[in-house]
Predicted model as a PDB file, atoms N, CA, C, CB and O in Angstrom, pLDDT in the B-factor column:
MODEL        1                                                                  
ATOM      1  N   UNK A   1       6.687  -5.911 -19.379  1.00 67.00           N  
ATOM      2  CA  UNK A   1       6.931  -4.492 -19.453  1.00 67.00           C  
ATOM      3  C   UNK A   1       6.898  -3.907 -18.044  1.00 67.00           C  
ATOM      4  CB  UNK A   1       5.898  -3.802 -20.368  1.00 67.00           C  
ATOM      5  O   UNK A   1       6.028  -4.227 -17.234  1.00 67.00           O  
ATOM      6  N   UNK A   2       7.730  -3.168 -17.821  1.00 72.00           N  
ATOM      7  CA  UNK A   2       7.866  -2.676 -16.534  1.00 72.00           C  
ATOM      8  C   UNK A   2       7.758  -0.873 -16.231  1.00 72.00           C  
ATOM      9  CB  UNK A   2       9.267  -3.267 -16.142  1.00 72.00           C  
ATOM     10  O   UNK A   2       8.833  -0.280 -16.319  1.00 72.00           O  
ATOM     11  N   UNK A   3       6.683  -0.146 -15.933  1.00 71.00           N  
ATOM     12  CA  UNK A   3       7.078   1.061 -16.081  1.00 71.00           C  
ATOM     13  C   UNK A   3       7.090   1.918 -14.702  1.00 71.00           C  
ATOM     14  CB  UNK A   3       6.251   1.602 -17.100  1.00 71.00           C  
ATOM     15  O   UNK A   3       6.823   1.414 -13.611  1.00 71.00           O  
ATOM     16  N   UNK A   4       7.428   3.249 -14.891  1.00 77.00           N  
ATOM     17  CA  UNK A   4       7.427   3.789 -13.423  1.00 77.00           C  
ATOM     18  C   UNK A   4       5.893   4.613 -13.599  1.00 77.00           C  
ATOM     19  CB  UNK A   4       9.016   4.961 -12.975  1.00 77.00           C  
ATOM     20  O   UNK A   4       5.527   5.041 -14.693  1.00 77.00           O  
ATOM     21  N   UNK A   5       4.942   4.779 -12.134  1.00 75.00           N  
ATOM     22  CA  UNK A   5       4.111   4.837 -12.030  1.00 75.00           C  
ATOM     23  C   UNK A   5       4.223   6.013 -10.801  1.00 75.00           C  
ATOM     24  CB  UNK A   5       3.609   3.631 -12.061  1.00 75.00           C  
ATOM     25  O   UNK A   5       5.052   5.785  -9.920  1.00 75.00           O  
ATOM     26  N   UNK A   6       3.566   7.033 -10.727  1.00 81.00           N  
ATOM     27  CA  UNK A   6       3.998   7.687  -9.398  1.00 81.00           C  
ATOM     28  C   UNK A   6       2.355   7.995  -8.873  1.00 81.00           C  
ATOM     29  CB  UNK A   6       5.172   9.297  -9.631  1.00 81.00           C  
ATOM     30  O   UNK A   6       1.647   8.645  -9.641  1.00 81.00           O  
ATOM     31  N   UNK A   7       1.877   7.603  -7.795  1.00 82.00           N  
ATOM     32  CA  UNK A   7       0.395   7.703  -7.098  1.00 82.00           C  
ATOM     33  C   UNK A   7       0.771   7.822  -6.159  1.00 82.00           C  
ATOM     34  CB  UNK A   7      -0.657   6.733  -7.085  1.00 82.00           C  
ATOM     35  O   UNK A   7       1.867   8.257  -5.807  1.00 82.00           O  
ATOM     36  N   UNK A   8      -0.580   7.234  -5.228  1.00 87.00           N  
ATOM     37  CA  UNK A   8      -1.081   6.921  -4.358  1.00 87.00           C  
ATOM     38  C   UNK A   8      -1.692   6.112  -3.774  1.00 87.00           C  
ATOM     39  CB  UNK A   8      -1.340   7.319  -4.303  1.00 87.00           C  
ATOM     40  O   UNK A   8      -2.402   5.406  -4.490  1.00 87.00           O  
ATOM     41  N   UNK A   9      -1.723   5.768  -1.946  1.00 89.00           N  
ATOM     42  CA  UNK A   9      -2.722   4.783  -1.752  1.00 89.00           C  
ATOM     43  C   UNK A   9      -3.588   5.156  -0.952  1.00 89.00           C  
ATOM     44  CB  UNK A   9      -2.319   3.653  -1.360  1.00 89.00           C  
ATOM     45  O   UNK A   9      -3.169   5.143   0.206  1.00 89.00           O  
ATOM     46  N   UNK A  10      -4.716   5.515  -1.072  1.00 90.00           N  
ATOM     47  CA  UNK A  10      -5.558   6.223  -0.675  1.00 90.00           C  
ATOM     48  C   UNK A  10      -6.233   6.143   0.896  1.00 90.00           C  
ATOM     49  CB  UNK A  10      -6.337   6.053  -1.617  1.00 90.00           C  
ATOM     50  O   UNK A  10      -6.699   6.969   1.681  1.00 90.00           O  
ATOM     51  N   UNK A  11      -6.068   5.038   0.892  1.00 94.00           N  
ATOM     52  CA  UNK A  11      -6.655   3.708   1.918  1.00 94.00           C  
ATOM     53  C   UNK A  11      -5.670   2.716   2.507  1.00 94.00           C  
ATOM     54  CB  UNK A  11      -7.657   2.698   1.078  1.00 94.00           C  
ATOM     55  O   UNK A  11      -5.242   1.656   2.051  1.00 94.00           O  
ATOM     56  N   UNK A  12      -5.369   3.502   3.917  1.00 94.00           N  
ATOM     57  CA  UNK A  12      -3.470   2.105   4.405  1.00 94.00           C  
ATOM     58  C   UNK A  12      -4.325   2.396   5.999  1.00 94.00           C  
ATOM     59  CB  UNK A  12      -0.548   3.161   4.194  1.00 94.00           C  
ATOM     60  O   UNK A  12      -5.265   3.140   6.276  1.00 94.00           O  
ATOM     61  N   UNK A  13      -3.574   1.516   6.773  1.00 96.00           N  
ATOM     62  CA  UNK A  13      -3.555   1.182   8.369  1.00 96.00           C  
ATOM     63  C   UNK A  13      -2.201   1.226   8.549  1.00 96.00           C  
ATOM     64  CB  UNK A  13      -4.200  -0.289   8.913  1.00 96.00           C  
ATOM     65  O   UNK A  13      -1.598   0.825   7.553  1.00 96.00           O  
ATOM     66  N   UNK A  14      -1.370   1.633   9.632  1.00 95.00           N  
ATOM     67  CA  UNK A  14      -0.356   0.935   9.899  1.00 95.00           C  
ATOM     68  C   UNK A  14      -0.416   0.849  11.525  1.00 95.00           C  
ATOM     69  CB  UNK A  14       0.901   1.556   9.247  1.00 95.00           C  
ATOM     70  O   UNK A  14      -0.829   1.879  12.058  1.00 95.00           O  
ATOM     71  N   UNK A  15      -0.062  -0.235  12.401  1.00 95.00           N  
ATOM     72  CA  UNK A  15       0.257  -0.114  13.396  1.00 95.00           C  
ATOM     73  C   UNK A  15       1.418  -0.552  13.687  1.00 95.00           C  
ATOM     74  CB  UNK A  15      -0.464  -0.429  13.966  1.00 95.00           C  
ATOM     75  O   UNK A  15       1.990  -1.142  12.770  1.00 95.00           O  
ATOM     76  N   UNK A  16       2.060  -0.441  14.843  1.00 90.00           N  
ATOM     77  CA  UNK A  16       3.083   0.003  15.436  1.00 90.00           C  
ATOM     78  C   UNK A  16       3.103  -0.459  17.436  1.00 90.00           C  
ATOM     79  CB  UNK A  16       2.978   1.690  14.971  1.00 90.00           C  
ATOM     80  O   UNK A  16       2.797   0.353  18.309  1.00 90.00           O  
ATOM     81  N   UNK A  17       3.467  -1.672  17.654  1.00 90.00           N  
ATOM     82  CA  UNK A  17       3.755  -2.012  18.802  1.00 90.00           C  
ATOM     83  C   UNK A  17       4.603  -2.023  19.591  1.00 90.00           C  
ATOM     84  CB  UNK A  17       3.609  -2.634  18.860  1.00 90.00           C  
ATOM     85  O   UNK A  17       4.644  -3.046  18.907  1.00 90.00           O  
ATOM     86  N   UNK A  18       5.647  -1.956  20.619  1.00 87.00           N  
ATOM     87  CA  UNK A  18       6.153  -2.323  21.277  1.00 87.00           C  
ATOM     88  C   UNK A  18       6.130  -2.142  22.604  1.00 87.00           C  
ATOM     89  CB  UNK A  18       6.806  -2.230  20.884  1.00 87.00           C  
ATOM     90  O   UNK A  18       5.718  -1.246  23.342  1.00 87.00           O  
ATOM     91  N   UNK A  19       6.866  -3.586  22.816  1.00 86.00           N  
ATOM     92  CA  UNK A  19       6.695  -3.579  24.840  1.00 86.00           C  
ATOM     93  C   UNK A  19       7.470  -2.340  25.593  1.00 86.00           C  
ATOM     94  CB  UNK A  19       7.637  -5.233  25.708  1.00 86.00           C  
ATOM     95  O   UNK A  19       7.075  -2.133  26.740  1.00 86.00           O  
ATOM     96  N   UNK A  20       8.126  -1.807  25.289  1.00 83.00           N  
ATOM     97  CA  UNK A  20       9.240  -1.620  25.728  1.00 83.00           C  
ATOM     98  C   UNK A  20       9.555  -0.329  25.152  1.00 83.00           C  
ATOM     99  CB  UNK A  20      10.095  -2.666  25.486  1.00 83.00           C  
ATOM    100  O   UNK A  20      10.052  -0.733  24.101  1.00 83.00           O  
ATOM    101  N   UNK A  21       9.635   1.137  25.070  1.00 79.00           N  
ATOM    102  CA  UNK A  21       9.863   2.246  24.076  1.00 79.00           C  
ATOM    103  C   UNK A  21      11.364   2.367  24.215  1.00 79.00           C  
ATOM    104  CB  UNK A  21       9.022   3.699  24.389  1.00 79.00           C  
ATOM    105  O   UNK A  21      11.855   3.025  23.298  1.00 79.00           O  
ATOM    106  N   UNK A  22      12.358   1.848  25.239  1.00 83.00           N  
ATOM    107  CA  UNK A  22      13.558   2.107  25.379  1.00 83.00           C  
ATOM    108  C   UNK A  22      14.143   0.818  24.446  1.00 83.00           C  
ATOM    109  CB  UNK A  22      13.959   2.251  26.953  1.00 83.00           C  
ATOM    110  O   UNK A  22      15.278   0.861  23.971  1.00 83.00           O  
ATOM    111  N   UNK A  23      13.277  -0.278  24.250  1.00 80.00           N  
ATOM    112  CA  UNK A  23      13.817  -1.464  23.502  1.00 80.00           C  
ATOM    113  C   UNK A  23      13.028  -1.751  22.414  1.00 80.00           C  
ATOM    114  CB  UNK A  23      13.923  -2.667  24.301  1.00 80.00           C  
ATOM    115  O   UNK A  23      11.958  -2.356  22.465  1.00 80.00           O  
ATOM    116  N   UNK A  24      13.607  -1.277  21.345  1.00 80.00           N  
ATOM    117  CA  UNK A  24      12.876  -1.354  19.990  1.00 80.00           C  
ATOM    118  C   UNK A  24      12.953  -3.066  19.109  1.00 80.00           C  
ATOM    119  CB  UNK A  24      13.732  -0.037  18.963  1.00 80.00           C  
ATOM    120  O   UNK A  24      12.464  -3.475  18.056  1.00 80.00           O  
ATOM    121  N   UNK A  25      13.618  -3.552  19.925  1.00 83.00           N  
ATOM    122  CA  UNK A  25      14.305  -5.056  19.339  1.00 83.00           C  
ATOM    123  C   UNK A  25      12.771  -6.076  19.202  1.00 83.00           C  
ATOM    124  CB  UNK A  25      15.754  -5.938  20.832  1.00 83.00           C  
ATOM    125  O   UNK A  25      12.549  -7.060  18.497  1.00 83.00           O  
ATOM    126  N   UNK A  26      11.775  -5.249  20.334  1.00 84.00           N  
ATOM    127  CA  UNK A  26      10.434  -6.430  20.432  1.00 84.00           C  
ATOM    128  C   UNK A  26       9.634  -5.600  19.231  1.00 84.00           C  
ATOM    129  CB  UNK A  26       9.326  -6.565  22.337  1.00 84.00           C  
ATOM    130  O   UNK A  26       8.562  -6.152  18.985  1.00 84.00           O  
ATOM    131  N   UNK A  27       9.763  -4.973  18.801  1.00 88.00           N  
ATOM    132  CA  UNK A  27       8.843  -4.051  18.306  1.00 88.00           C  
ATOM    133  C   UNK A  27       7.653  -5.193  17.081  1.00 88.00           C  
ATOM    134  CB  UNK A  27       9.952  -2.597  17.436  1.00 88.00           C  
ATOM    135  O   UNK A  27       7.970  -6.329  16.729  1.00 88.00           O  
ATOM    136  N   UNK A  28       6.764  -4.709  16.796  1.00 92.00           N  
ATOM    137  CA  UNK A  28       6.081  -5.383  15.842  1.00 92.00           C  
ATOM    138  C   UNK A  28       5.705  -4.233  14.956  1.00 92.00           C  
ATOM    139  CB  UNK A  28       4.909  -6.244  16.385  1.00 92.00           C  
ATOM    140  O   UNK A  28       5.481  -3.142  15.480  1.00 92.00           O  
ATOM    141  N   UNK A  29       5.607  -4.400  13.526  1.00 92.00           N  
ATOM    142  CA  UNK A  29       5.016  -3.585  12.943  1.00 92.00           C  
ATOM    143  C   UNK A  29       4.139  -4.244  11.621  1.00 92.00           C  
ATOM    144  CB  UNK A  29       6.007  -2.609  12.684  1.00 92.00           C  
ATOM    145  O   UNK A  29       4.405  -4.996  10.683  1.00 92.00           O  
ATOM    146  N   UNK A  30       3.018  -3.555  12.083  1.00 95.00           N  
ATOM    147  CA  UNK A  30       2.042  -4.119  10.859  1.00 95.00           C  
ATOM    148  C   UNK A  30       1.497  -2.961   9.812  1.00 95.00           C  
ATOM    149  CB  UNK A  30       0.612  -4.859  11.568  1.00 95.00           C  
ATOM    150  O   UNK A  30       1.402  -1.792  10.184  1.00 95.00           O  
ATOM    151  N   UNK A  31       1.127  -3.399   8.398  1.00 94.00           N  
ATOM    152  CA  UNK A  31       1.179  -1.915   7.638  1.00 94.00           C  
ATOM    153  C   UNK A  31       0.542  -2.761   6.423  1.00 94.00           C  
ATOM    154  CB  UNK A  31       2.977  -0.933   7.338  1.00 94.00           C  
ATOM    155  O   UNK A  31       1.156  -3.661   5.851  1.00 94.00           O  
ATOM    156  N   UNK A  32      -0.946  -2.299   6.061  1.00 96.00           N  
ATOM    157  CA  UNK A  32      -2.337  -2.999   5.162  1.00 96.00           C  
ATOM    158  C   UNK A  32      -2.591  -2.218   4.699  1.00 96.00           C  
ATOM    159  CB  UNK A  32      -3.588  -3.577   5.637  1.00 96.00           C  
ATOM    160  O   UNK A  32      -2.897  -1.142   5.214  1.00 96.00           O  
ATOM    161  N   UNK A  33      -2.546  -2.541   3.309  1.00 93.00           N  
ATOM    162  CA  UNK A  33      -2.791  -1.540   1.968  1.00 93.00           C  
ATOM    163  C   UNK A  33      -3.854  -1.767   1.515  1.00 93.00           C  
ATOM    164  CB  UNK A  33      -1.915  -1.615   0.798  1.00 93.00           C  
ATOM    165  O   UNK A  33      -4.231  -2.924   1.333  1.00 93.00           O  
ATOM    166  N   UNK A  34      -4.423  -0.951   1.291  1.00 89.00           N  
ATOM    167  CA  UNK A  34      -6.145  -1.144   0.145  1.00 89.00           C  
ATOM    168  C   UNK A  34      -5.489  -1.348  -1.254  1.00 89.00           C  
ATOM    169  CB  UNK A  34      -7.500   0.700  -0.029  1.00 89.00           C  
ATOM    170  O   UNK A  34      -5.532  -0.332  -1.948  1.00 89.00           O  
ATOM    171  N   UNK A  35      -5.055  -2.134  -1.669  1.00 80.00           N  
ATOM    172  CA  UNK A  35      -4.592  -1.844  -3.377  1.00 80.00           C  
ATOM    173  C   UNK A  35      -5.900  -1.014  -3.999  1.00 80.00           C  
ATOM    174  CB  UNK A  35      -4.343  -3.598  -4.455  1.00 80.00           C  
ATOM    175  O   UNK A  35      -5.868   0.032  -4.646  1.00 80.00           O  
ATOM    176  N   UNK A  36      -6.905  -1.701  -3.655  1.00 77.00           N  
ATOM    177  CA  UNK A  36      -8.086  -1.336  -4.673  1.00 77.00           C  
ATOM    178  C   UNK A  36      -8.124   0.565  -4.454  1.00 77.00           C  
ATOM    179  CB  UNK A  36      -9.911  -2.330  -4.069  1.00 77.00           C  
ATOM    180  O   UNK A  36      -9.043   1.195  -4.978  1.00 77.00           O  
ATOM    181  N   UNK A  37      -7.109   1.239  -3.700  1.00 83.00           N  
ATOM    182  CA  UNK A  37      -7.258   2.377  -3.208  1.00 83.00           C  
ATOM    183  C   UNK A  37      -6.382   3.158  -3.964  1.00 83.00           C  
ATOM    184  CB  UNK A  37      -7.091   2.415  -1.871  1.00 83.00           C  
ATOM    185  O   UNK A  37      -6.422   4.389  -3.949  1.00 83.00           O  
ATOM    186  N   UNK A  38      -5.515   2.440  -4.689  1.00 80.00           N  
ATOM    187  CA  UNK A  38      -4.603   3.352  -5.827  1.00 80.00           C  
ATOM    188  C   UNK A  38      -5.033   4.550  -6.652  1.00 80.00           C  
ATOM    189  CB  UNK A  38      -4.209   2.499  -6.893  1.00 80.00           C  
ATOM    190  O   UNK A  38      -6.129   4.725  -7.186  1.00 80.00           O  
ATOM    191  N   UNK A  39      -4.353   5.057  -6.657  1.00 80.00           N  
ATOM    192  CA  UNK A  39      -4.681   6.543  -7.278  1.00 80.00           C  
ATOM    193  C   UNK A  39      -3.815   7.633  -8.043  1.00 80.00           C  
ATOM    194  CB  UNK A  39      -5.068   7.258  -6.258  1.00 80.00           C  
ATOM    195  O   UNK A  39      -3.315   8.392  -7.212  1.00 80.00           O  
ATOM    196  N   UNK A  40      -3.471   7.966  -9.330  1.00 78.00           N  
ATOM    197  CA  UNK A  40      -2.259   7.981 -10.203  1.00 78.00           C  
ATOM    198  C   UNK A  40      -2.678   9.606 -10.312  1.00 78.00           C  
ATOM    199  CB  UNK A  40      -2.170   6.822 -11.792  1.00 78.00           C  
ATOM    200  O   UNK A  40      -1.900  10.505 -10.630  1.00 78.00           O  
ATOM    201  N   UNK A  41      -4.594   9.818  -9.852  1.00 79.00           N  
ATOM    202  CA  UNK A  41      -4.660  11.132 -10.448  1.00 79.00           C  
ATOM    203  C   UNK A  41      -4.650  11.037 -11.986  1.00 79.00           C  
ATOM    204  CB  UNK A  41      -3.493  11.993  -9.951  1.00 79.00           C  
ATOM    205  O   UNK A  41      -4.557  12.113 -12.578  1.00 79.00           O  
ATOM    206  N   UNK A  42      -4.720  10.064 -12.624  1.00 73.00           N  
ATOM    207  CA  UNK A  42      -4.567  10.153 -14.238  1.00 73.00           C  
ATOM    208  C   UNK A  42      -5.837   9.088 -14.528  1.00 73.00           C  
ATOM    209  CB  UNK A  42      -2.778   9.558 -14.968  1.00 73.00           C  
ATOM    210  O   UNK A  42      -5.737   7.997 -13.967  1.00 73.00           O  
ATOM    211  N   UNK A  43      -6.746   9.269 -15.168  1.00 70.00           N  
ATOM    212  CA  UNK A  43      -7.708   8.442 -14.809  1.00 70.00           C  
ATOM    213  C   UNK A  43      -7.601   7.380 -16.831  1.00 70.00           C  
ATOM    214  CB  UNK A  43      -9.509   9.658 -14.159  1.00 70.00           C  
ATOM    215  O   UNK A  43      -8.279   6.422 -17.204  1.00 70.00           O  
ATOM    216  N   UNK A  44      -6.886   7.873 -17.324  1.00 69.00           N  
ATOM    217  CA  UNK A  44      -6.445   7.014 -18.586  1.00 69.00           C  
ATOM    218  C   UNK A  44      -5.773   5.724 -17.255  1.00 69.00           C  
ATOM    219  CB  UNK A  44      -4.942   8.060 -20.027  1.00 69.00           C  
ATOM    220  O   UNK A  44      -5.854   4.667 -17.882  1.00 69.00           O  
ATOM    221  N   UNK A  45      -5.478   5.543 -16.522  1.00 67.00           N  
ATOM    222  CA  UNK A  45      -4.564   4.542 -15.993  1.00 67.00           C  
ATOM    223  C   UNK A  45      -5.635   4.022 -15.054  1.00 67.00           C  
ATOM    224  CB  UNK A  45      -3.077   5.085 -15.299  1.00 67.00           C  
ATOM    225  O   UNK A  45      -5.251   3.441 -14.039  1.00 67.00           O  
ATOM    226  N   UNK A  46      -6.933   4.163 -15.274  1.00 63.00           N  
ATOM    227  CA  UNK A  46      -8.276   2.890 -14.647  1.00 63.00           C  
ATOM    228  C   UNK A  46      -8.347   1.709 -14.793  1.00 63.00           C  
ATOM    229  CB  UNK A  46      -9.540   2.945 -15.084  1.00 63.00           C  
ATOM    230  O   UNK A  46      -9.446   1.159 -14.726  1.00 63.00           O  
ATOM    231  N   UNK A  47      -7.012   0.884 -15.069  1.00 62.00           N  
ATOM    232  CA  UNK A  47      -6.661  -0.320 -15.471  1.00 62.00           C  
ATOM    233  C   UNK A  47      -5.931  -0.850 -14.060  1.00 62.00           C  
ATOM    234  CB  UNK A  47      -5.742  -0.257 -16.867  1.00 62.00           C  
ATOM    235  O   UNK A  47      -5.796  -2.011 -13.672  1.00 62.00           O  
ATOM    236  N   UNK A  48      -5.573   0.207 -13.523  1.00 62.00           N  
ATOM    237  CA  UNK A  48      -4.769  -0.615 -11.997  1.00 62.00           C  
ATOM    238  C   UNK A  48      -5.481  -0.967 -11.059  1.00 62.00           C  
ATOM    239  CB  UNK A  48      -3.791   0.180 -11.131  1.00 62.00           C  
ATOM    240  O   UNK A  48      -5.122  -1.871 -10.304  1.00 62.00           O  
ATOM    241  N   UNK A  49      -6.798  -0.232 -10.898  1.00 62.00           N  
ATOM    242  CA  UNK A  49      -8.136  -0.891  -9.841  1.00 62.00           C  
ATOM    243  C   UNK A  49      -8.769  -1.619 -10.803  1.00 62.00           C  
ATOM    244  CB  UNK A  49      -9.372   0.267  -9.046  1.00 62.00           C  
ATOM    245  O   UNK A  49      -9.971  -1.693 -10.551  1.00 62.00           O  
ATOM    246  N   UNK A  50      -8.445  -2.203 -11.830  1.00 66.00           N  
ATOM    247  CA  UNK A  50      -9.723  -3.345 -12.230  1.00 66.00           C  
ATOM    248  C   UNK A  50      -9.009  -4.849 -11.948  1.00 66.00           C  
ATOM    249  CB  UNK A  50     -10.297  -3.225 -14.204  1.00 66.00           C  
ATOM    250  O   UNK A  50      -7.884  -5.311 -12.140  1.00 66.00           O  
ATOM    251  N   UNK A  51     -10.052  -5.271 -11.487  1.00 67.00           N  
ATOM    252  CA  UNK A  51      -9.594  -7.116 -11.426  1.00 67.00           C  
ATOM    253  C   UNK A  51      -8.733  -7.499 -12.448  1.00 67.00           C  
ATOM    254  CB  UNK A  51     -10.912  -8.261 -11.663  1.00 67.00           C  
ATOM    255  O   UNK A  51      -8.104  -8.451 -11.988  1.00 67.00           O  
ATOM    256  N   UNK A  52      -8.311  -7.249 -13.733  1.00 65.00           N  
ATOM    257  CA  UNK A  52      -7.824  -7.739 -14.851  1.00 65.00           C  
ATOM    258  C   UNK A  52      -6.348  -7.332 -14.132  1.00 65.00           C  
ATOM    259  CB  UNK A  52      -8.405  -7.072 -16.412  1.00 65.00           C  
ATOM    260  O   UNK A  52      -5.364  -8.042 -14.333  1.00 65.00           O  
ATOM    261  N   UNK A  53      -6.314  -6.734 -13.707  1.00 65.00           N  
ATOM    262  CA  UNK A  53      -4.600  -6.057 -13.198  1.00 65.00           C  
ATOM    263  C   UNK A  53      -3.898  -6.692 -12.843  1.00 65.00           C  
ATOM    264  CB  UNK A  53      -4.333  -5.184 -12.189  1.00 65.00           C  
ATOM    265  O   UNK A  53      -2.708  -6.695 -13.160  1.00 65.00           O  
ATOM    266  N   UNK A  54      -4.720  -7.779 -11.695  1.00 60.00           N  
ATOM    267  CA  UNK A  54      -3.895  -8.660 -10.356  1.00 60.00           C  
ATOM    268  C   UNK A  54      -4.164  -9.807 -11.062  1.00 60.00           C  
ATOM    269  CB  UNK A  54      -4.540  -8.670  -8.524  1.00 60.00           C  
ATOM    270  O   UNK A  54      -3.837 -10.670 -10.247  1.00 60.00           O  
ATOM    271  N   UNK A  55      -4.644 -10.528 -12.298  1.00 60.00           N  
ATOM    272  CA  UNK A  55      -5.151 -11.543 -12.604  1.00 60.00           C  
ATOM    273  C   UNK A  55      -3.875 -12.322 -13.250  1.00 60.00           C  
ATOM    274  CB  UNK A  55      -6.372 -11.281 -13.414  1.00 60.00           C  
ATOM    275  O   UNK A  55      -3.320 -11.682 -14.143  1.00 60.00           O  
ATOM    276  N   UNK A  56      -3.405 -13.397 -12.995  1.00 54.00           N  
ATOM    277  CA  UNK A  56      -2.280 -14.389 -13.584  1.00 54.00           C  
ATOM    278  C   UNK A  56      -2.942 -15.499 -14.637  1.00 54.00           C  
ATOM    279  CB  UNK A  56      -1.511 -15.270 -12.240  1.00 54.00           C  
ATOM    280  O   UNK A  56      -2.224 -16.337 -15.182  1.00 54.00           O  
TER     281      UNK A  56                                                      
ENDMDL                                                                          
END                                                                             
């Protein structure tokens, strides 16, 4: 089942490197999500921060 979900992530980093600001080609970009930081604002949907969520 696949549904649409509209939140938040409460909890992110992103950084953003490069050598060069005229040459974007080296650039690096890194960008770390807290999943456990989700947030729908709907608290019937306390099923997306529990371990059972991500579990295969």
């Amino acid at each position: 089942m696949i549904s649409k979900i509209y939140g938040v992530f409460e909890s992110y980093d992103a950084e953003i490197v490069f050598p060069d600001i005229e040459q974007m080609a080296g650039a690096n970009i890194l960008f770390t999500i807290a999943v456990a930081s989700v947030s729908t604002k709907n608290f019937g949907l306390y099923v997306l921060v529990s371990p059972l969520f991500f579990r295969r």
